[in-house]
C-alpha positions in Angstrom: 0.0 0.0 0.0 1.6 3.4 -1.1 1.2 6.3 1.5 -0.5 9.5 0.2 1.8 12.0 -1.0 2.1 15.0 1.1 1.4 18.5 -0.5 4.4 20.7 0.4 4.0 24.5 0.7 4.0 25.3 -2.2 1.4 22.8 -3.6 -0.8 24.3 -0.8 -0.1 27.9 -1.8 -1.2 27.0 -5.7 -4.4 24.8 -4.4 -5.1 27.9 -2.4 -4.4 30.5 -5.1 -6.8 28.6 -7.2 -9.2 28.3 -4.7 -9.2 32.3 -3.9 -9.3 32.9 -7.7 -12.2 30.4 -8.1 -14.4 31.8 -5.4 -13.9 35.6 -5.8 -14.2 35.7 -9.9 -10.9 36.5 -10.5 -10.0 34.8 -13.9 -7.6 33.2 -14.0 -4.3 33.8 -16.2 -4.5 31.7 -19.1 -0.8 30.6 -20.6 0.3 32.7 -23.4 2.2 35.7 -24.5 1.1 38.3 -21.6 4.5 39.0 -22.5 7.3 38.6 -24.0 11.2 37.9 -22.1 12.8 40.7 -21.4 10.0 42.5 -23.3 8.5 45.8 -21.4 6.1 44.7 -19.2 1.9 45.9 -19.6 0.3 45.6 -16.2 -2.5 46.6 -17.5 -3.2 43.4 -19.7 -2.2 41.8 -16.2 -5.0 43.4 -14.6 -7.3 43.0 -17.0 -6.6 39.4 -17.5 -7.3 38.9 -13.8 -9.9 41.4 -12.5 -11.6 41.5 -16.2 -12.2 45.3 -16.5 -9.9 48.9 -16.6 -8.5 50.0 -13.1 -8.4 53.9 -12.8 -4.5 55.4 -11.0 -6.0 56.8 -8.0 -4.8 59.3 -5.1 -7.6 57.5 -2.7 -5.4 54.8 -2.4 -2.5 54.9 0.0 0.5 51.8 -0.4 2.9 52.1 1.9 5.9 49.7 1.4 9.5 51.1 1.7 11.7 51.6 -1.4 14.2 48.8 -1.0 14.4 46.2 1.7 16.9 43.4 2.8 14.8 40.0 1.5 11.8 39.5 -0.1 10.3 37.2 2.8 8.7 39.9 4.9 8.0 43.0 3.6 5.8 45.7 5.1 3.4 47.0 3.3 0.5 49.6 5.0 -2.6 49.7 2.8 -5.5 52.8 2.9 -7.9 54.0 0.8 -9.7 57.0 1.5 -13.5 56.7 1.9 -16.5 57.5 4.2 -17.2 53.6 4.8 -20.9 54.2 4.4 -23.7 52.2 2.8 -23.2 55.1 -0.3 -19.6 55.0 -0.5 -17.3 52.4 0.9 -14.4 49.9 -0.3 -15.3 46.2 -1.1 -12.5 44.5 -1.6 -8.5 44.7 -2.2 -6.6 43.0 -4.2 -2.8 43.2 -4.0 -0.5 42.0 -6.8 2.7 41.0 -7.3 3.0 40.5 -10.9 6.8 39.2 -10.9 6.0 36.1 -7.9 5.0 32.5 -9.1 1.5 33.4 -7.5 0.3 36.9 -8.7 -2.4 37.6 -6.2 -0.6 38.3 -3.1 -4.1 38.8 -0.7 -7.4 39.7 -0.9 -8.9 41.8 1.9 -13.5 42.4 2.1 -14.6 44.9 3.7 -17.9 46.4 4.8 -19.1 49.7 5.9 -19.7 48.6 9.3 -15.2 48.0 9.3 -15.2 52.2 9.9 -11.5 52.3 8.0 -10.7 50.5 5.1 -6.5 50.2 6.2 -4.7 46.7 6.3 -1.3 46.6 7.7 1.1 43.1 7.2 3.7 41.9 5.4 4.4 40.2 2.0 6.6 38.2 -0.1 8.2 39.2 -3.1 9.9 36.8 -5.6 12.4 40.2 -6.7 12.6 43.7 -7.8 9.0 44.7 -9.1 5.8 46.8 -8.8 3.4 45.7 -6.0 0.0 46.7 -7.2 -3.2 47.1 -5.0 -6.7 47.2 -6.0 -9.6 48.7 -4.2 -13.0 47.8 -5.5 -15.5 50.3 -4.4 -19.2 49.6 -3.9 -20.0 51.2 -6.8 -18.1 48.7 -9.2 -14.9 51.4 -9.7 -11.7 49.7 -9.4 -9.0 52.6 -8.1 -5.5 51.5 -8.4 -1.9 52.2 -6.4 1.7 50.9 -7.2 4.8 51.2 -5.6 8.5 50.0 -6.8 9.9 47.6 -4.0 13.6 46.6 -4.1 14.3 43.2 -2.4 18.1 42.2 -2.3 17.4 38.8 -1.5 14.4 37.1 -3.5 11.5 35.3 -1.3 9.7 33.2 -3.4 12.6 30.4 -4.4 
């Protein structure tokens, strides 16, 4: 009798990946030329590949994340976007991207007006150098979009 194979972490991370992508309708990336090696990159096919409509560059949302940082295991990242949080106007969710890791959506954070602030602090992994996207969907479908440039000497997704 063979014993079952165990996952690993990184077999869990994909299962959950997929799971998170399946149950939030986020499509999913298919394989193809998104781009090209050592070709300029266009997050904006990215996002539209994954969150299926145009993403407006917005003051309203606040990513925090410091320029460059020792390794890519644990970065901090502070995440706000400025609204009332009432039943008229208030975020739904954040996405946060990392289009350069082997899994592109970092998190996901819901919110509801009754949360009062829509702010997440944590920390992240990066696989190397890239632009860390985030994503707030307000309740009135607009998606309002941040980036910032984070350094990592030491890559932490290997």
């Amino acid at each position: 009798m063979n014993a079952p194979k165990s996952v690993g972490r990184r077999g869990l991370l994909r299962t959950a990946s997929a799971a998170l992508v399946s149950t939030t309708g986020l499509a999913t990336l298919q394989p193809g030329p998104a781009r090209a090696e050592n070709a300029q990159f266009d997050e904006s096919v990215l996002i539209k590949r994954l969150i299926g409509r145009e993403v407006v560059l917005s003051p309203r949302v606040h990513l925090d994340m410091p320029a460059l940082f020792g390794n890519g295991y644990s970065v901090p990242m502070t995440l706000g976007v400025d609204s009332e949080m009432t039943e008229s106007d208030h975020v739904r969710i954040i996405h946060v991207l990392a289009p350069e890791n082997p899994i592109i959506v970092v998190a996901q954070f819901s919110f509801t007006p009754l949360c009062g602030r829509a702010e997440i602090s944590t920390r992240i992994r990066l696989a190397k150098p890239q632009n860390v996207l985030a994503i707030a969907e307000m309740n009135d479908g607009m998606l309002l979009l941040a980036r910032r440039f984070v350094t990592v000497k030491t890559d932490g997704c290997a």
